[in-house]
C-alpha atoms as an extended CHARMM CRD file, in Angstrom:
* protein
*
       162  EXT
         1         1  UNK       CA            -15.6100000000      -24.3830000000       -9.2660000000  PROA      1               0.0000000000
         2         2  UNK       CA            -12.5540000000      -22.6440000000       -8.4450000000  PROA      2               0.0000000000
         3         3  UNK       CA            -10.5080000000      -23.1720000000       -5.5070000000  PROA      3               0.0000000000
         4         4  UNK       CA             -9.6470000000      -21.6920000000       -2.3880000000  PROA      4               0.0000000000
         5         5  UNK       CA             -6.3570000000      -20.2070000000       -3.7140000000  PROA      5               0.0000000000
         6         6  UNK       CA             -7.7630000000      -19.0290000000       -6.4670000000  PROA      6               0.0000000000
         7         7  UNK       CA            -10.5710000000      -17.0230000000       -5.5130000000  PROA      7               0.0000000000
         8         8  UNK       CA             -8.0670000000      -15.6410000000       -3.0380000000  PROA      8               0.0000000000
         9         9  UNK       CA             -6.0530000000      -14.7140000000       -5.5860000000  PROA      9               0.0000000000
        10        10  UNK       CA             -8.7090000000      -13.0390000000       -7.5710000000  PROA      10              0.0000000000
        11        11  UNK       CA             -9.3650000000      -10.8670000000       -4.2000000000  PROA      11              0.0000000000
        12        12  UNK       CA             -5.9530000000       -9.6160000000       -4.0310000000  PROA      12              0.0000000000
        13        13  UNK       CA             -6.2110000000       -8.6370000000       -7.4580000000  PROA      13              0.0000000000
        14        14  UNK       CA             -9.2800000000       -6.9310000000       -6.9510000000  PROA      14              0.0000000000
        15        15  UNK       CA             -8.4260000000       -4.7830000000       -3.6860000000  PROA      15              0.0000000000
        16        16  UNK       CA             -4.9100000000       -4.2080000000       -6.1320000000  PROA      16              0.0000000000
        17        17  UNK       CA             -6.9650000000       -2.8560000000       -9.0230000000  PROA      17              0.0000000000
        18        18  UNK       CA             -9.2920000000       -0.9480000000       -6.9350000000  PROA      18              0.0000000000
        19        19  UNK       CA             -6.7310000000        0.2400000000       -4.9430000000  PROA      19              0.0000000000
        20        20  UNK       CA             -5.2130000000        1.0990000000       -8.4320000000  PROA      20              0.0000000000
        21        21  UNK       CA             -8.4450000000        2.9050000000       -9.4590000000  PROA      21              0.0000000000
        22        22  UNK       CA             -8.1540000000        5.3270000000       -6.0220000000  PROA      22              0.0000000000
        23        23  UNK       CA             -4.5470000000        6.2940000000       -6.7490000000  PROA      23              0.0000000000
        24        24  UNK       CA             -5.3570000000        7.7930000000      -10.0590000000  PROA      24              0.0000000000
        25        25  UNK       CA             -9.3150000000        9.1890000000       -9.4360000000  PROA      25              0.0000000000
        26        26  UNK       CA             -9.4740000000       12.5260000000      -10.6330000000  PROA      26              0.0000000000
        27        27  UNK       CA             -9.8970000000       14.6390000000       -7.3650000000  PROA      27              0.0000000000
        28        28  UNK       CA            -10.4340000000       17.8820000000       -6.8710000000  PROA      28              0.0000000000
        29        29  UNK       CA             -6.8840000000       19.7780000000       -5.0930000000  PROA      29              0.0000000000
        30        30  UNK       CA             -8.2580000000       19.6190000000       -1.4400000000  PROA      30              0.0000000000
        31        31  UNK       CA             -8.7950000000       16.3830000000       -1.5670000000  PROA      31              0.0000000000
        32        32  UNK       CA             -6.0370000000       15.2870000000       -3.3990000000  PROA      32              0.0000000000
        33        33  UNK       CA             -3.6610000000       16.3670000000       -0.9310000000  PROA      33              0.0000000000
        34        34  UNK       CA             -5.1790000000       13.9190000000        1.2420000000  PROA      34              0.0000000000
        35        35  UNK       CA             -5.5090000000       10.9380000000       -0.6570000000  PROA      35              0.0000000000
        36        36  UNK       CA             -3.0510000000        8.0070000000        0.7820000000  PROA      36              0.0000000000
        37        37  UNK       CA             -1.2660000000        5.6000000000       -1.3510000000  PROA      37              0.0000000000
        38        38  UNK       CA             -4.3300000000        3.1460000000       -1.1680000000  PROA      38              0.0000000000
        39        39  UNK       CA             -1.6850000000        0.6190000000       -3.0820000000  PROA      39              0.0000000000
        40        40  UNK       CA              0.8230000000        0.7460000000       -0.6450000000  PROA      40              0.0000000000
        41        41  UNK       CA             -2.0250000000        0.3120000000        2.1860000000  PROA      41              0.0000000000
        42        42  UNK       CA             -3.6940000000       -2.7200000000        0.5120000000  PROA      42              0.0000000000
        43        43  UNK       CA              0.1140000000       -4.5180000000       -0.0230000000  PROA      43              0.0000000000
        44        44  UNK       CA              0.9280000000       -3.8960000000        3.5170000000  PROA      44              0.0000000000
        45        45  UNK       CA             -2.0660000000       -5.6390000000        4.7640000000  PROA      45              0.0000000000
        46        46  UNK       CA             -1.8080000000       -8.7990000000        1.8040000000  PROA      46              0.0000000000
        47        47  UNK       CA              2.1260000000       -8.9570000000        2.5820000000  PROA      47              0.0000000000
        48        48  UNK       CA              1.3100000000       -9.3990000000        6.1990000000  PROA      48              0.0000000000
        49        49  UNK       CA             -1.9720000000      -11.2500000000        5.8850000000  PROA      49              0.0000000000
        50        50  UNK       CA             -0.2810000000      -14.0230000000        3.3690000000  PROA      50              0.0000000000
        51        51  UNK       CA              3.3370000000      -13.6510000000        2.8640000000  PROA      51              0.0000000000
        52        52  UNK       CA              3.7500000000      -16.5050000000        0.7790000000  PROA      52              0.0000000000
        53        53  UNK       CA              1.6180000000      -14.9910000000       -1.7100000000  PROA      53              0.0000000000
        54        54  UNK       CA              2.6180000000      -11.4800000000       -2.3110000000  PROA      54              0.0000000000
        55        55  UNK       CA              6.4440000000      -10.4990000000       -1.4630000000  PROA      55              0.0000000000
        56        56  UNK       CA              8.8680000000       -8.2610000000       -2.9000000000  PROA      56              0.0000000000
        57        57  UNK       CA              8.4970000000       -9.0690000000       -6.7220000000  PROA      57              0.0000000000
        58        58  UNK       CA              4.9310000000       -8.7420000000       -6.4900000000  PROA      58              0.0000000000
        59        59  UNK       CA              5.2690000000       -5.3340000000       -4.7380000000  PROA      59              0.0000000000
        60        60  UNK       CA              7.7540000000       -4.5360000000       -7.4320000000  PROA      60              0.0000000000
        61        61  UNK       CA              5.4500000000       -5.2680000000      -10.3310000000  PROA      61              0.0000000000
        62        62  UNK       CA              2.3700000000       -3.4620000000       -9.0490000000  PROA      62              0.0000000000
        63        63  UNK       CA              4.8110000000       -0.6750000000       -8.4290000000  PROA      63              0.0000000000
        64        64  UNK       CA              6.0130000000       -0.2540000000      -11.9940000000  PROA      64              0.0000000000
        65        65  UNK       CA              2.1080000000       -0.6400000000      -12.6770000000  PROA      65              0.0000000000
        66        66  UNK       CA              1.4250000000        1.7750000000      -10.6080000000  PROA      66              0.0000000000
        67        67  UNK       CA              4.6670000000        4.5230000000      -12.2220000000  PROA      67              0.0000000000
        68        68  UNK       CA              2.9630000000        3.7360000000      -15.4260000000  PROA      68              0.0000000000
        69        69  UNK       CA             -0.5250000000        4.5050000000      -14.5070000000  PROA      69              0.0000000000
        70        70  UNK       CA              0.3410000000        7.6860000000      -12.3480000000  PROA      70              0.0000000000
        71        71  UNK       CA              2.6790000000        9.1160000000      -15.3960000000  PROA      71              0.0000000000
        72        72  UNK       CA              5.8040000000        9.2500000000      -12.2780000000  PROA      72              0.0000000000
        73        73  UNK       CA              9.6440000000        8.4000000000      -13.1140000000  PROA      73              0.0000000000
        74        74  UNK       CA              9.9130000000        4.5040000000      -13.6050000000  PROA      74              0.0000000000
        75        75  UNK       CA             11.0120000000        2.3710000000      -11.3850000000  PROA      75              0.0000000000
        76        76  UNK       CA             10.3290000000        5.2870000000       -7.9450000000  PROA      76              0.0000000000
        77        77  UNK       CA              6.7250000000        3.5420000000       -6.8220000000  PROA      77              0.0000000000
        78        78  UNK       CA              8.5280000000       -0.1650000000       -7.9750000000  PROA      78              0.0000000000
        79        79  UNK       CA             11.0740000000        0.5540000000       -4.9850000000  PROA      79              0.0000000000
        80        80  UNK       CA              9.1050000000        2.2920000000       -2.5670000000  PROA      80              0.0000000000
        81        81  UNK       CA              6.7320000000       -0.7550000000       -2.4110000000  PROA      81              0.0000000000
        82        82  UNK       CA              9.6390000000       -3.2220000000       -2.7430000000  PROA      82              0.0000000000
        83        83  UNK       CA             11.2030000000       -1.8440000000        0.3340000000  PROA      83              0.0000000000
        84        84  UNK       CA              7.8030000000       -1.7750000000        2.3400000000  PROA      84              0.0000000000
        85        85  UNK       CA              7.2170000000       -5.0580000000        1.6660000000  PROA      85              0.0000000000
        86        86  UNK       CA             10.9130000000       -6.8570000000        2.3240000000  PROA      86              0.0000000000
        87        87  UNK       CA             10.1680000000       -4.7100000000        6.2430000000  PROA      87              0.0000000000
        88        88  UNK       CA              6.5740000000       -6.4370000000        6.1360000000  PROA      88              0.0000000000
        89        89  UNK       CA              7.5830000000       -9.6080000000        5.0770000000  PROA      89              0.0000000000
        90        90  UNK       CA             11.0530000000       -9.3140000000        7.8110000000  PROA      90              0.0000000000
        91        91  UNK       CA              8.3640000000       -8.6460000000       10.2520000000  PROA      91              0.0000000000
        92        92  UNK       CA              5.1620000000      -10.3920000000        9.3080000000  PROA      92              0.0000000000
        93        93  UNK       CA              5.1630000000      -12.5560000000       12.4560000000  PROA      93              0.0000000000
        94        94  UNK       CA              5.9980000000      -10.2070000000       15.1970000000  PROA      94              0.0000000000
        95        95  UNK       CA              3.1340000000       -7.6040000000       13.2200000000  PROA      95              0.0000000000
        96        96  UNK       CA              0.3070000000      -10.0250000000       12.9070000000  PROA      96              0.0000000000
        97        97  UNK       CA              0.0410000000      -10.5290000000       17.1540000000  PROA      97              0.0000000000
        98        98  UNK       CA              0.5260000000       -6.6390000000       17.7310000000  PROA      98              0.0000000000
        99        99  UNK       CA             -3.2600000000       -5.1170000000       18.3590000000  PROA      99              0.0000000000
       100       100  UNK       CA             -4.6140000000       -2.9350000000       15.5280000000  PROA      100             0.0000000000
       101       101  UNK       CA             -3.0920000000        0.2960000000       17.3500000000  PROA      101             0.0000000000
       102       102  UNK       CA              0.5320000000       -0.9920000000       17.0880000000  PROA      102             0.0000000000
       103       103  UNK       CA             -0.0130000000       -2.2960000000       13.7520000000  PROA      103             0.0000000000
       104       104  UNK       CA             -1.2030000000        1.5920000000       12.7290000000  PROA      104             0.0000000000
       105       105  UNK       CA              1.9440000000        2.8150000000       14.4020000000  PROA      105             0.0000000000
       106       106  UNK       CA              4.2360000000        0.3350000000       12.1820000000  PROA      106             0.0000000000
       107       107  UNK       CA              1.8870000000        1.3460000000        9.1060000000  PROA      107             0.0000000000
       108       108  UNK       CA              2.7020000000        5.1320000000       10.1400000000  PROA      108             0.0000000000
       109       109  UNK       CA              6.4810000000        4.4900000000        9.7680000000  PROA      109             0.0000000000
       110       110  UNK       CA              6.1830000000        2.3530000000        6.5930000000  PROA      110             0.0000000000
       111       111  UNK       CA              3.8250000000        5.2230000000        5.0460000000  PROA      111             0.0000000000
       112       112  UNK       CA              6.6250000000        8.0780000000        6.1880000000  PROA      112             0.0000000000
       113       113  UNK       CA              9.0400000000        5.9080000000        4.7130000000  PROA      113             0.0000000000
       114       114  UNK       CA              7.5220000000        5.8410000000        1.5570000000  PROA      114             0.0000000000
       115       115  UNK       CA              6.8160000000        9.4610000000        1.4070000000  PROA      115             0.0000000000
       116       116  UNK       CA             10.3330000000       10.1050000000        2.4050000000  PROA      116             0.0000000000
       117       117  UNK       CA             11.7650000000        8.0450000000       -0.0510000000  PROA      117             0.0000000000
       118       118  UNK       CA              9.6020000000        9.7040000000       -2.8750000000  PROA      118             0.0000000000
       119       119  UNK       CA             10.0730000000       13.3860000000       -1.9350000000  PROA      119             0.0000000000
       120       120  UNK       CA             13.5700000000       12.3940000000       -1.8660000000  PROA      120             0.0000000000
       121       121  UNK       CA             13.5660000000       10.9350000000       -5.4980000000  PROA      121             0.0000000000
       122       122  UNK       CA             11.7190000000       13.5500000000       -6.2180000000  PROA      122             0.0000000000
       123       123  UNK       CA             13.8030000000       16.4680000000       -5.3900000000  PROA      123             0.0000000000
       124       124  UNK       CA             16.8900000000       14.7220000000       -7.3470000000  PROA      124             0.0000000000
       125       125  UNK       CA             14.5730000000       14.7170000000      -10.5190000000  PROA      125             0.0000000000
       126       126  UNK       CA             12.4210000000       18.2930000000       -9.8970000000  PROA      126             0.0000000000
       127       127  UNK       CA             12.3160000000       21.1360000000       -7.4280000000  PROA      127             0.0000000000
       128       128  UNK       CA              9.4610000000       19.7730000000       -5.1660000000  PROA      128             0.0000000000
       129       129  UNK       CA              9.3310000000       22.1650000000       -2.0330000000  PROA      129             0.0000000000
       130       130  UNK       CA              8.7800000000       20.8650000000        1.1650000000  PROA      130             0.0000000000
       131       131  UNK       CA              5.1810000000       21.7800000000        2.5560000000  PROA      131             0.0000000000
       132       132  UNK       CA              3.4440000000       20.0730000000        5.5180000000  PROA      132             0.0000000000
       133       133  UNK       CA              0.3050000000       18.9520000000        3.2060000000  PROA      133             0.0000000000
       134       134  UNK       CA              3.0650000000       16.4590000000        1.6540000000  PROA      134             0.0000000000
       135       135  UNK       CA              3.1030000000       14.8110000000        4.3680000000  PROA      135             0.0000000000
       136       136  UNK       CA             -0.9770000000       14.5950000000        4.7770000000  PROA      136             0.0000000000
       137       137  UNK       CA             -1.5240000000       11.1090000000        2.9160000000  PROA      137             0.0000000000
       138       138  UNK       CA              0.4680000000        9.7470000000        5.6450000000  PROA      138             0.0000000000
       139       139  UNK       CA             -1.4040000000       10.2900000000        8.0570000000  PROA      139             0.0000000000
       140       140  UNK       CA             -5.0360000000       10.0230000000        6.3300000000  PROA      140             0.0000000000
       141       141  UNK       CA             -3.8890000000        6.4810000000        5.4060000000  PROA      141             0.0000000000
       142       142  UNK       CA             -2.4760000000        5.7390000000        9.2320000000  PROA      142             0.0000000000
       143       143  UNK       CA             -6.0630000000        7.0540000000       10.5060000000  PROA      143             0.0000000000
       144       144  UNK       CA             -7.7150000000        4.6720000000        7.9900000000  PROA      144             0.0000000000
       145       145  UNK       CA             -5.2980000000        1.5470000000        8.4240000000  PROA      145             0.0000000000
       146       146  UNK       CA             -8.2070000000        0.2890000000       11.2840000000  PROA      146             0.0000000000
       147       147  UNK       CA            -10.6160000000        0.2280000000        8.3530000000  PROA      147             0.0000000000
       148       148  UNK       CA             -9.1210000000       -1.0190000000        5.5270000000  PROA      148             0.0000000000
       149       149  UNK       CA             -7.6050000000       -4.0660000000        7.7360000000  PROA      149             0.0000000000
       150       150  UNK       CA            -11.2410000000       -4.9990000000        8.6850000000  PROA      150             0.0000000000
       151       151  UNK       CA            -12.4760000000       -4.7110000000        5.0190000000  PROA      151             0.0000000000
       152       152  UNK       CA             -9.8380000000       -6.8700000000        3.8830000000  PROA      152             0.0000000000
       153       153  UNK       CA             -9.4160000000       -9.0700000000        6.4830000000  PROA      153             0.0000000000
       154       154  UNK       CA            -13.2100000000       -9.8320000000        5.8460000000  PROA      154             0.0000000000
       155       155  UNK       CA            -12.6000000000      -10.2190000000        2.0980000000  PROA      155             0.0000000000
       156       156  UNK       CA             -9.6550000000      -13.0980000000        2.8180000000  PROA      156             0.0000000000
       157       157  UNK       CA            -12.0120000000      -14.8820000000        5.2340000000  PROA      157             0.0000000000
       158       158  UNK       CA            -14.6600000000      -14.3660000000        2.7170000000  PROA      158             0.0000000000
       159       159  UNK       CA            -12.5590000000      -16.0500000000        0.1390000000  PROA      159             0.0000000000
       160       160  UNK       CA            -10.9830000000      -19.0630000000        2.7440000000  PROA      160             0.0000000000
       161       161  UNK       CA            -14.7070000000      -20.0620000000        3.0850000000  PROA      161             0.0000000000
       162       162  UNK       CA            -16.1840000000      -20.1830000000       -0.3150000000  PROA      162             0.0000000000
């Protein structure tokens, strides 16, 4: 029988993998544009859920998983989730007692963050133009932030009492 901190383990790796899965699903263009970075929305909520599980090197890792998967320059998703996570970890106890609303407002900035930090890497490496649907996935994953935090919250306490 495995333990508690082991079967919580296997559910971060889970959400991780599936979240891993959604990043790379083949979707046709209109929906592409609004597809979120399900990764960086699923190590948000584990960073501040249990911050003495997943911090910074874990966010790293899964971020240079994630570079290989998605075929981008090595190293971009590694910081962009290392970054996210050292501001969820420097915050993880003022975030957990905000309501879900103020928590979607911090994931907001952390998602613009990210995107800015990736167009920005971008444009040094390509000439990526600056549209407004670039700035979609933001949004779609503030809007679902509600959701996913109930659907993982319910997996940890799932896991806790097993």
């Amino acid at each position: 029988m495995l333990t508690n901190k082991k079967q919580n383990i296997h559910g971060y790796f889970l959400t991780l993998l599936l979240a891993m899965c959604l990043k790379v699903l083949p979707l046709p263009d209109y929906l592409s544009r609004l597809n979120p970075d399900w990764v960086l929305l699923i190590l948000i909520y584990w960073t501040l859920a249990v911050p003495e599980r997943m911090g910074v090197f874990n966010a790293w890792c899964v971020g240079i998983i994630v570079d290989v998967l998605t075929g981008r320059l090595l190293g971009q998703q590694a910081l962009v989730y290392a970054l996210v996570s050292y501001t969820c970890l420097k915050f993880h106890k003022r975030l957990r007692q905000y309501p879900l609303l103020q928590q979607s407002l911090f994931v907001f900035f952390s998602l613009l963050f990210a995107q800015v930090l990736i167009f920005w890497i971008e444009r040094i490496d390509s000439t990526t133009e600056f549209t407004l649907i670039f700035w979609l996935p933001v949004l779609v994953g503030t809007v679902l932030w509600p959701m996913i935090y109930v659907v993982l919250r319910f997996i940890r306490i799932l896991g806790q009492t097993r």
